[in-house]
Every structure is written in structure tokens, then in C-alpha cells.
N, C-alpha and C positions, 0 to 999 in steps of 0.2 A: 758438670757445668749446667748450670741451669738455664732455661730456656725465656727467652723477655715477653713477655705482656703487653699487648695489647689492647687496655682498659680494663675488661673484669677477668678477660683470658687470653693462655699463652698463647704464641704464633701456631704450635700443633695442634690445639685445640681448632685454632679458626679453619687452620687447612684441611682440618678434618672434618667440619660444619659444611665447607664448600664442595670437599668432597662428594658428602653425603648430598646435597643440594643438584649435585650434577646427577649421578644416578639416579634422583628419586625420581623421575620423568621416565627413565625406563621402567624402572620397577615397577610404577603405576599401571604403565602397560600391557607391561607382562603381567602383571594382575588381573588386570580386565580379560584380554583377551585368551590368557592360558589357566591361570589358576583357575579363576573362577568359573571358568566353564568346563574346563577338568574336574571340580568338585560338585556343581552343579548336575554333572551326567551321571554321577554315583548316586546323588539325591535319586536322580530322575530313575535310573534303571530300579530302582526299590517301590517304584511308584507303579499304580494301577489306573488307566482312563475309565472316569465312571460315568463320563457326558460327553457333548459334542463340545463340547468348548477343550479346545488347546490345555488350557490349565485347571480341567477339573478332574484332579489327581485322587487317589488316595492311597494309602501304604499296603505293599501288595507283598512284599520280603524278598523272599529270591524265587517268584512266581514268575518276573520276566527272563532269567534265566531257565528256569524249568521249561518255559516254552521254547526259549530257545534252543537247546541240548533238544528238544523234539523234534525242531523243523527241518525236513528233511532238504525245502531250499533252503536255508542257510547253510547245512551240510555241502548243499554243491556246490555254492557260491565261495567259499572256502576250500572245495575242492579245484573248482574254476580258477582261483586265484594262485593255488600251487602248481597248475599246470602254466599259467603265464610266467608266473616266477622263476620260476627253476631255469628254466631255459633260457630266460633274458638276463638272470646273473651270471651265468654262463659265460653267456656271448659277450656281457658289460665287457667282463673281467679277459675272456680271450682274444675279442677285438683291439681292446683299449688297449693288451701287453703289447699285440702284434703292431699295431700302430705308432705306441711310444717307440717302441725298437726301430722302427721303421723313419720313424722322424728325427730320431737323434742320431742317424746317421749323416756323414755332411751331403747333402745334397742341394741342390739350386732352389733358394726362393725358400730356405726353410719355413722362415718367420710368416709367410702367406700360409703355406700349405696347415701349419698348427693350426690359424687363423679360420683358416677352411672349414678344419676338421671339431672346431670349437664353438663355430656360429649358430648350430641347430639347437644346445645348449643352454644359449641367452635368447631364442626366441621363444615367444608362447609359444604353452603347448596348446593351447585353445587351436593358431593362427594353425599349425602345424598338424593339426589333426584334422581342420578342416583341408587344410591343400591336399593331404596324403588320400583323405576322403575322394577329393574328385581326383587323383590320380589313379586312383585302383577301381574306377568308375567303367564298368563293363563297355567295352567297345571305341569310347572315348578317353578312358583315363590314359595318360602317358605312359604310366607303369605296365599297361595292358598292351599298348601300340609298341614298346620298347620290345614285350614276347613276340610281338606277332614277325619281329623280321628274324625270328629263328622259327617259324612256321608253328606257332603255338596260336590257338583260337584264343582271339582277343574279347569272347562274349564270356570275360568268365567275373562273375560275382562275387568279388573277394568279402565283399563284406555282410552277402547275404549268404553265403555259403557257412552249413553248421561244420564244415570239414576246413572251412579257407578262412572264418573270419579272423579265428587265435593266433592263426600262424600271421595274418595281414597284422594284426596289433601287435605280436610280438615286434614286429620287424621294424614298426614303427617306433613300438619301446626302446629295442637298441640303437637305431638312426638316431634319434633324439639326444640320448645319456653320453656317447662312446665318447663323445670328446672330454666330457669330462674324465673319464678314467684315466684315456688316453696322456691329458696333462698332468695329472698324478702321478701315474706310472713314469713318464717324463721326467718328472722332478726326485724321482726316487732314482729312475738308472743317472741321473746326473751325479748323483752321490755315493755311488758307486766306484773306489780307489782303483783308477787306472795301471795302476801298478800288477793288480789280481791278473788280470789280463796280460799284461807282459809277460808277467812270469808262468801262466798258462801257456802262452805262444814262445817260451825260451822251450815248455816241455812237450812242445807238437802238436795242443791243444788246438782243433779247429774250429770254427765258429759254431757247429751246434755244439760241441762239449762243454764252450766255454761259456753259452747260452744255460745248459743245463745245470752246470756244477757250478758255474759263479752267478751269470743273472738271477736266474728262476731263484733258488734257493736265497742270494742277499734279496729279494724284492718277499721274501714271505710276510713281512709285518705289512707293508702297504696292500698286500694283497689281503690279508686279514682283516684291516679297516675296509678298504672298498666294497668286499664282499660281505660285511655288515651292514654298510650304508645302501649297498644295494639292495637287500632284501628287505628292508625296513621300506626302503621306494617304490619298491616294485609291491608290496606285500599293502601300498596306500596307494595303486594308482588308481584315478577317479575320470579325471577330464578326457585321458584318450576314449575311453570306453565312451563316456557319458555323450561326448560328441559325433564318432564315429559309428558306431552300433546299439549305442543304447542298452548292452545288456545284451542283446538278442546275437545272433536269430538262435530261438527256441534255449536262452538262457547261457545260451554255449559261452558268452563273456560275461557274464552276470559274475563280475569281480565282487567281493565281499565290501569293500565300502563303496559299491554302487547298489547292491542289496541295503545298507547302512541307510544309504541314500532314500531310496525308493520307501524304506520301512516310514523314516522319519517328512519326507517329505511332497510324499505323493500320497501313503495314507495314512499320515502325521498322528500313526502312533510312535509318539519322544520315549516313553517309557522302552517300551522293546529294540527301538533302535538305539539308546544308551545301553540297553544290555549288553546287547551285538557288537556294539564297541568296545566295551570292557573285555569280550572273550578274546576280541582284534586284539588288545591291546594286551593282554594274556599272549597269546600266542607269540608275537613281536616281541614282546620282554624272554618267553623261553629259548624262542629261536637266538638270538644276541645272544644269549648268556651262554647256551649250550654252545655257539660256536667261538664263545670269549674263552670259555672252560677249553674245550678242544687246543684252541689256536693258541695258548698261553706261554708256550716258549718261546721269547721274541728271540730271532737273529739279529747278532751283530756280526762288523765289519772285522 
């Protein structure tokens, strides 16, 4: 059957023109703003600063990598940054289990408490790093005065301390995320065939066996994506550090794309800070893949 015309073309043709008409406004976007500047920083990382001016470049090969494989901060900043990570995927993924488990129980007011536990989530993190900031403010922060009525000395410097400030951003890091996981995790024990569990509790199954052998084990695929998405988040975070400590004290949070930062925009060598991102972005593609390779047998139901 053939399809009727439209003047010089047939109706799929036109709906295909209009199609095209509607995405192009993204695509353009995504051009500007991804492509091109994703192609742009592989230009730049091959580039040398021969002047004081921003763009007096010249072709320098992979001499801003050679320095970089040298620097011994970048080395830590990278090291700094697997020390935040690990621990705060961790906690994404163990909070957020215990939390869904915990909300999709029936309890009073469910639909508030998710609500609750999801608000930190959708605020800035800018607004959020500044509160947490004066919370953990020796003597005055609320977080300090909340220690001091278990007889803990409330003069303590969470954020000037090279011993307190990772652990204070960690903690920020998790407060911030859990809801998100929390509602993922959510949505996956929801799909979970109630049936599994009956027939666990016909065979004397009690709630942590049924926990172990039915939840944990059906929830391995969404655990697999989270913990990808997590260390890809955590492995870019910029704003808590950049607001809260700055990097400091004595480098102890100098997160790798706040080193990124610093290279390209405090002493606005572009060249060596595209390199530095190229090896970030190395590392994030091996880490994903290795843990795609690893996690590759999905469960089903």
C-alpha cells in the first residue's frame, strides 16, 4: 500500500522532516556545549603555553602528559580523591539499601518520610555546603553543640583539621546522595514477586534469611548500576570541596577535579589541566568497565 503525498513528498517523509526539526535544538546543544568542548580539550592537552596570553599555544605532543605522569601533586589529588570515594560508595549504597528496606515497610506517613529523606537530593549543593559549613563551625556549629550534650569538646575544627576535614565531607557527601539511592533501591524492592517471600516463610524463612537469599541477591543489577553511577559522582566531585575547604588544609581534600580546577583556572595553564582530565577520564572509563566486566551476570526473577 502505498503511502499519499503531500505535494512533492509522502506523509513519512514530512513526519520525518519534523521530526528531525524537533531534535535539532537539542543536538545543537549538545554540540556546543559537550562535543565541542570534549574535542576542544584533546586539542588543548597536545598544546604548549608559549606567552602570557590564554591562547598563545603551540604543539607540544604528549609533553602535557609527561608532566603530568610526573607530578607528584596530581598523584595525591588522585590519591585524595580514592580516599573520598570508596568510602562514600560504600555508605551511598549501604544507607540507601537500609533506608529503602526500611520505607517500604507500612509504616505511618510513608509518602512524607521518602519526601524527607529525598529533599537534600534536589537542593544545591553550593546552598548545602555552605549550611553544613557553618554547622561544623567549632564552638558554634550545631553539629558541634549536638556533641557537646554527650560531653564531647565542641572547639573542634572539622574543617581545618588534616585528620577531620575528609571524614566532615565525606559525610556531607553521603547526607546529600542517600536519597537518591534510597528511591532506586525503592523501586527495585517494589518489583520484587511477593510470592518469593511467601514461599520462604511456608519454609521457616526469617527476615534476615529472607533479606539475604531473596532481597540482597534479586536487587544485584540495581546495585551494579548505582555503584557505577556512584563512583563516576564521587570520582567528579568539585562544589563541596571548592566551597567548604578549598582543597585544604595542607591538601588533605585537594580532590582531582579541584586540582583540574586550580591548574586551569587559578594558574590558567588550559593545556596541562586538559591533560589531567583526559587521565580523569581514563581512569572513569577503566573503573565503569572493569566493574561492568566484573558485574556482567545480570539476575533475574
Amino acid at each position: 500500500m502505498k503511502r499519499k503525498k503531500s505535494g512533492n513528498l509522502t506523509i513519512q517523509q514530512r513526519d520525518n522532516i519534523w521530526g528531525y526539526a524537533f531534535i535539532l535544538p537539542c543536538v545543537i546543544i549538545f554540540a556546543i556545549f559537550t562535543i565541542y568542548p570534549f574535542c576542544y580539550s584533546a586539542f588543548l592537552s597536545m598544546q604548549e603555553k608559549v606567552g602570557t596570553n590564554i591562547t598563545d599555544l603551540q604543539f607540544a605532543g604528549a609533553k602535557q602528559f609527561i608532566k603530568a605522569f610526573q607530578s607528584k601533586e596530581m598523584w595525591n589529588s588522585f590519591k585524595v580523591t580514592a580516599i573520598y570515594t570508596f568510602p562514600t560508595v560504600f555508605f551511598h549504597l549501604a544507607i540507601g539499601l537500609l533506608l529503602a528496606v526500611l520505607v517500604n515497610k507500612s509504616i505511618h506517613l510513608k509518602g512524607m518520610v521518602r519526601a524527607m529523606y529525598f529533599v537534600p537530593v534536589i537542593l544545591s549543593s553550593v546552598v548545602i555546603s555552605m549550611v553544613w559549613k557553618f554547622m561544623l563551625s567549632p564552638k558554634v556549629g550545631l553539629f558541634n553543640l549536638f556533641l557537646a550534650k554527650f560531653g564531647i569538646d565542641p572547639d573542634i575544627a572539622w574543617l581545618k583539621s588534616p585528620k577531620l576535614a575528609m571524614i566532615a565531607v565525606i559525610i556531607v557527601g553521603v547526607w546529600k546522595w542517600i536519597g537518591y539511592f534510597m528511591v532506586l533501591y525503592l523501586a527495585a524492592l517494589q518489583d520484587i514477586p511477593v510470592t518469593l517471600y511467601e514461599a520462604a516463610e511456608i519454609d521457616g524463612a526469617n527476615g534476615v534469611k529472607k533479606f539475604f537469599k531473596i532481597t540482597f541477591p534479586l536487587l544485584g543489577n540495581t546495585t551494579q548500576f548505582l555503584m557505577i553511577i556512584s563512583i563516576i559522582n564521587t570520582f567528579q566531585v568539585f562544589d563541596q570541596i571548592f566551597m567548604m575547604t578549598g582543597g585544604g588544609p595542607i591538601k588533605r581534600t585537594d580532590v582531582i577535579v579541584y586540582y583540574i580546577y586550580r591548574q586551569a583556572f587559578q594558574i590558567y595553564d588550559m593545556p596541562y589541566a586538559s591533560a589531567v582530565s583526559w587521565l580523569l577520564f581514563a581512569v572513569i572509563f577503566v573503573l565503569t568497565a572493569l566493574q561492568m566486566k566484573i558485574s556482567k551476570n545480570k539476575v533475574e526473577y
